[in-house]
N, C-alpha and C positions, 0 to 999 in steps of 0.2 A: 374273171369276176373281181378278183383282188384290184387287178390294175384300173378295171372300168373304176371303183370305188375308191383309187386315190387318185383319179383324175380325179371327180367331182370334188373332193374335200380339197383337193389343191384349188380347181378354179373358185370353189366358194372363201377360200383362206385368202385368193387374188381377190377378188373381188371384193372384199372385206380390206384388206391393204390398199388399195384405190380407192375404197372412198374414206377410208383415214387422212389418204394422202390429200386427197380433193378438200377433206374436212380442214385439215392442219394449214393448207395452203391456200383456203381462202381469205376475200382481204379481210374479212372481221376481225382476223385471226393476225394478220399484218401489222394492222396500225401502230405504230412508236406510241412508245408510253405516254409520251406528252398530250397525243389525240386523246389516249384512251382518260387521261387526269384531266382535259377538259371537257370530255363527255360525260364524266363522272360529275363533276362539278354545274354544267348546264343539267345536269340530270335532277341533280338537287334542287340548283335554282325552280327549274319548274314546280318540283315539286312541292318545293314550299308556298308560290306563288299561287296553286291550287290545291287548297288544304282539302278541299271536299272532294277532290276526286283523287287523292292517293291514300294507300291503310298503312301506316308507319306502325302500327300494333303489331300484326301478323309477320312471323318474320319471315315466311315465304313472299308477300309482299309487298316488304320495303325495299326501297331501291334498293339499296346498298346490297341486297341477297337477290335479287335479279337481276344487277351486274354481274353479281361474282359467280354464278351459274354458265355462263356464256364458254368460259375456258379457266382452267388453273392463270393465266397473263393476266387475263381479266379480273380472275379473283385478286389478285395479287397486288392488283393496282388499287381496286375497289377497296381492300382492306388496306390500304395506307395511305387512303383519302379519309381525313378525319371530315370534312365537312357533311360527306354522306354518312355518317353517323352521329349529325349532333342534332336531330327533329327527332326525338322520342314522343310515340303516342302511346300510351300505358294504360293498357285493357283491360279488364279482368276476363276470359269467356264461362259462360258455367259450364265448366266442365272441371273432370276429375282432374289433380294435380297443375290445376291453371296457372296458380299461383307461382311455383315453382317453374314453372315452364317462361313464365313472362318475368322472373329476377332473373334468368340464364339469359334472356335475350335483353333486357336491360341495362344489364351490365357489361355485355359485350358492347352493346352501343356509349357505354361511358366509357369504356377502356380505348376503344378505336376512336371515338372523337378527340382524345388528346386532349391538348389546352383551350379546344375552340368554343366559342359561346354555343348554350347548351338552347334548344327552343323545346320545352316539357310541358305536355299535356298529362293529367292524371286525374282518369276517373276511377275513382275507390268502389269497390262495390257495398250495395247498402245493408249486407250482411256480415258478419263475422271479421275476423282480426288477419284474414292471412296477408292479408295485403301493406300489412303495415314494416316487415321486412323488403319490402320493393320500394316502399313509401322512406324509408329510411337510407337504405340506399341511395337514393335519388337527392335526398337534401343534401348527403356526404359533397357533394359538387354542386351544389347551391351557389358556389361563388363564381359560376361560370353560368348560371342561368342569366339566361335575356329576355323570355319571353315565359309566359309560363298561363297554363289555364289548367285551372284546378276546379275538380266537381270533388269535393269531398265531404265528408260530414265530421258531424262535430266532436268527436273523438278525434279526429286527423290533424288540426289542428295545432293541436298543442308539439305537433311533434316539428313543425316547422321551427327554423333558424331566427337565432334574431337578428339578421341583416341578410339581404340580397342585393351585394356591392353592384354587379351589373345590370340586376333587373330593370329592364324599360316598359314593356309590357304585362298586365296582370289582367288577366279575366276568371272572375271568382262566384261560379252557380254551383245552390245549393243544391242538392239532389231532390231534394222536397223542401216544401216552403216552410217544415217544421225548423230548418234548418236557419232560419233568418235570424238567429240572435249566437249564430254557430263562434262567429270571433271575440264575444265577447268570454269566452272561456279561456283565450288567451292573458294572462296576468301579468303582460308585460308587453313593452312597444315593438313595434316591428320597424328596421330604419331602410328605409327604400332611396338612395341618396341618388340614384339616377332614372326612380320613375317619370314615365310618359304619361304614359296610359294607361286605365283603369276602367275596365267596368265590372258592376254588383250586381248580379241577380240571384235570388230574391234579394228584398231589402233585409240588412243588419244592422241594428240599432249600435253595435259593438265595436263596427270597424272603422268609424272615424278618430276613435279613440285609441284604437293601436296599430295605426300606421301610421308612417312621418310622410305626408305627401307633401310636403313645402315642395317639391321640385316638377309634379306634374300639372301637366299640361292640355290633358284632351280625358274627360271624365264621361262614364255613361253611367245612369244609374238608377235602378225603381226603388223608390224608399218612401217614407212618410215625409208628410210635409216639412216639419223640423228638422230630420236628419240630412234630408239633401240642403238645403239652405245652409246646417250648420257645417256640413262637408264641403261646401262652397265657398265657406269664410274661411275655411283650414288648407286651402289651395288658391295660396297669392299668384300664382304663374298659370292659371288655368285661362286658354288660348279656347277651347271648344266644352263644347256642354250638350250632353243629351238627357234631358230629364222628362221622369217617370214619376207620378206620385200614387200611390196607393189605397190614397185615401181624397175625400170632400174637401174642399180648400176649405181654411178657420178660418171664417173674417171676421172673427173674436181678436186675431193679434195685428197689434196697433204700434207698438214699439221696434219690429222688426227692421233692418237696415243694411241690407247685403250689397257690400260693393265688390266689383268683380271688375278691375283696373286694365285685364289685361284681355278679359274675352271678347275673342273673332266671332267667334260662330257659338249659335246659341239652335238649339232644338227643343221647344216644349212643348211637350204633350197635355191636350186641353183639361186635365186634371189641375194641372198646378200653371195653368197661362195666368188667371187672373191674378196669383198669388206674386209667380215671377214681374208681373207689369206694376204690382204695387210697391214691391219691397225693392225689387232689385236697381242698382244703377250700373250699369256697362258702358262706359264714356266710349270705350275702343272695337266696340262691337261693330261688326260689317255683312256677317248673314243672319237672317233669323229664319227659322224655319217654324211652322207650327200645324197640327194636325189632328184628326176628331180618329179616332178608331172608329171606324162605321162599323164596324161588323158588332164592337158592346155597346153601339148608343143607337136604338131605333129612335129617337128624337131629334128634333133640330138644333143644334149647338151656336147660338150666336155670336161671333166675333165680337172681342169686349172692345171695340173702336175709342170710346175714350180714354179706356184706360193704357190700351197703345198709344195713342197722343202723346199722353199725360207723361207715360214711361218715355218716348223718343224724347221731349225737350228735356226731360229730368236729366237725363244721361248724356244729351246733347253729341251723341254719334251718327256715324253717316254710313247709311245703310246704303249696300248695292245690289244686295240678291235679298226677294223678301220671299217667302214660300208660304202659302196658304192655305190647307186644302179641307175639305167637310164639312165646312161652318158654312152659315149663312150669316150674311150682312147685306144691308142695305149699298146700293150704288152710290148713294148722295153720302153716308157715311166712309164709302169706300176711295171716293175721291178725295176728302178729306186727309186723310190718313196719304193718300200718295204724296199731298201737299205738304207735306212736310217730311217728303225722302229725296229731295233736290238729286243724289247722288245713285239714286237707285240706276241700277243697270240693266238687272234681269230682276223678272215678275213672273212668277208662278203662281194663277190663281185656280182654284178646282173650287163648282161650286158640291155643295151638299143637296141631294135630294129633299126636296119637300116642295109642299103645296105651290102650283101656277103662282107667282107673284109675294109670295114669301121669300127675301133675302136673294133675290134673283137679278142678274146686269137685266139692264134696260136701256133705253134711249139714250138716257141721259147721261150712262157712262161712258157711250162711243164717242157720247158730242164732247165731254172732256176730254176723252182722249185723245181725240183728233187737233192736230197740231194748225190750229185757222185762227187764233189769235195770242196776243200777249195776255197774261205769261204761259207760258209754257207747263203743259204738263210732264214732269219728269223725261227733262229733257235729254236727258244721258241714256236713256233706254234703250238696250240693245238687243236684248232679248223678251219677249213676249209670248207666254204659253197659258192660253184661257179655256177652262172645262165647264163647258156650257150644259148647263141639264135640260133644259127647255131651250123653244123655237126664240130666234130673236131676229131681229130687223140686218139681214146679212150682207142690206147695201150699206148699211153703217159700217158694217164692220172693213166691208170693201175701202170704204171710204177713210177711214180709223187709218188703216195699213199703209196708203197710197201716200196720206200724208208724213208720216213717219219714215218710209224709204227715202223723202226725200233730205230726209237727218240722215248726214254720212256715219254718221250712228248706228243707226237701227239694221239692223241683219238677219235675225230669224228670228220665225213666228209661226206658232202650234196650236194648232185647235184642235181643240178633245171634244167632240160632239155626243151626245146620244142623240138628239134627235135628226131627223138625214138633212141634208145640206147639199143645195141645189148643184149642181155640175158648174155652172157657172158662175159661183163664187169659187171654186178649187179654181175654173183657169183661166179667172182674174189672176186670183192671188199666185199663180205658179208661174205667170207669164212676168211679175213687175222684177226688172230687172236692179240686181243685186242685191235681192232677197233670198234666202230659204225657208221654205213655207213647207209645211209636213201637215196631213192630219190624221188624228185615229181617234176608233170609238170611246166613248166615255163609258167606262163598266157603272 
């Protein structure tokens, strides 16, 4: 009986030693350090590349602790790769002793990053002070941050640095919209000497005032009419613009005068377009983009066509991508407007729903734009994407296209339908050689 019962514990003791061995000696378990530091490293890369699919919160789920789970080698390496510890995402969960739970794992992630620029997100929770021991921490190495997105409120504040020598990027929402005048509570300037980029949501009446953006570059921001314009004038280097406004454009103000010397690309949203095409000059501007939210406006938003005119000779730039989507406008207006973008490239137009023959292409804009006499309509056009809401005349448009392929120019062209579209326009258009032609439904 004895002996039967240490055979068994021997062969279960064998068995258990074989696959140790089998475990120890597979290649996961092989690779030289060097794989294993650039697998560490592309591991990072990814996962900074897709913020929305990795939790840098949870510390069973950040890289950096699902490398080092694999083997003690692997741990080994993973913790003296600082760059897998320098994307903190800073949680609160409600749960008992959170707080503490997320400064143990915070502060391992600033210890193991070393010297390397830090990428910090912190959402505060909208209760209570424990967080403000984590929130302090985390500034202590403030001069290693690069990047940083803060959802915090207006107590938090005050406890920021006055300078962030590396910061390039900032994105700054409030946790509630009570929170919009949250930086004005700061009593002193913030110096940002190597920001980029900045976006504000909600609007702060406060924070133009206490940061030095002399140095950035690419601004997003929902604010009131006066605060974005006057944040616009306080960023001589500003290269891109996405603006938001809050409120009903004033066309009470008549003195206003915003030049912007240096911006590429512009985004405005039709709150603040008429405002932007009146006030503003952008001599070096090259994209415009502009857009209706349809889901807050049941109405028809009309495109302020002269007042675009009025703006492109003011500024005297040469637009190559123009983007347009929700509004209606007239065709005979809208060829107007192409006539004086000589350099445009690519056209993005989307029409806006509303009634048969309000602000709708027609005849007469295919006939312009078909390339059959001097001069030319926008002759440089290489790209073409038109969102038709109604039926239109689709041997124009056959016609439109055929001429244009033959500008060694013109190369692709996308039609957004709702209404259906014979079979034999698609394979016109799919058959004319060295074009790409695509279509899909118009929502």
């Amino acid at each position: 009986m004895h002996s039967q019962t240490g055979n068994v514990e021997r062969t279960s003791v064998d068995g258990w030693d074989n696959l140790l061995k089998e475990i120890h000696n597979s290649p996961v378990h092989q690779l030289p350090n060097e794989i294993l530091t650039e697998i560490c490293t592309m591991c990072w890369e990814n996962a900074c590349s897709n913020p929305d699919g990795n939790n840098f919160s949870e510390p069973r789920l950040h890289i950096a602790f699902i490398l080092s789970q694999v083997c003690s080698r692997w741990r080994s390496v993973s913790c003296s790769t600082p760059l897998l510890w320098s994307h903190v995402t800073i949680l609160f969960p409600e749960r008992k002793n959170s707080a503490s739970m997320v400064r143990t794992f915070v502060n391992t992630c600033l210890e193991r990053s070393q010297n390397k620029p830090l990428h910090i997100t912190f959402d505060s929770p909208t209760t209570g002070d424990a967080h403000i021991p984590v929130l302090l921490d985390a500034v202590k190495h403030s001069r290693r941050w690069k990047t940083a997105v803060l959802r915090l409120g207006p107590d938090d504040l005050p406890n920021l640095p006055n300078s962030f020598p590396m910061l390039e990027g900032l994105v700054s929402e409030g946790q509630y919209f009570q929170c919009n005048r949250a930086w004005s509570r700061i009593q002193r300037r913030i110096f940002l000497p190597c920001i980029r980029t900045l976006t504000i949501i909600p609007p702060d009446s406060g924070l133009d005032t206490h940061l030095d953006l002399s140095t950035l570059t690419t601004l997003s921001i929902c604010s009131t009419f006066h605060a974005v314009f006057d944040l616009v004038q306080r960023c001589p280097m500003l290269e891109e613009a996405d603006l938001r406004i809050v409120e009903c454009e004033p066309f009470n103000v008549i003195n206003l005068k915003v030049v912007a010397a240096y911006l590429r690309s512009l985004t405005a949203h039709h709150y603040c377009l008429r405002g932007i095409l009146r006030f503003l000059t952008a001599s070096s501007l090259e994209e415009f983009r502009t857009h209706v939210e349809s889901a807050a406006i049941p109405v028809c938003v009309p495109f302020p066509a002269e007042e675009f005119i009025r703006f492109i000779r003011r500024s005297q730039c040469n637009i190559t991508i123009l983007e347009i989507s929700n509004y209606t406008i007239l065709d005979s207006e809208f060829t107007k407007i192409l006539a004086t973008l000589p350099m445009l490239s690519h056209l993005l137009f989307h029409q806006a729903r509303s009634p048969v023959g309000i602000g709708s292409l027609s005849d007469h804009f295919f006939h312009e734009m078909t390339l059959s006499s001097h001069p030319f309509l926008l002759p440089q056009l290489s790209h073409l994407e038109l969102g038709i809401m109604h039926r239109v005349n689709e041997d124009l448009i056959v016609e439109m296209v055929r001429s244009r392929v033959t500008y060694s120019c013109f190369r692709s062209f996308v039609l957004a339908h709702r209404e259906s579209v014979r079979r034999e326009t698609f394979g016109v258009l799919s058959m004319l050689h060295g074009l790409e032609f695509s279509s899909k439904e118009q929502s």
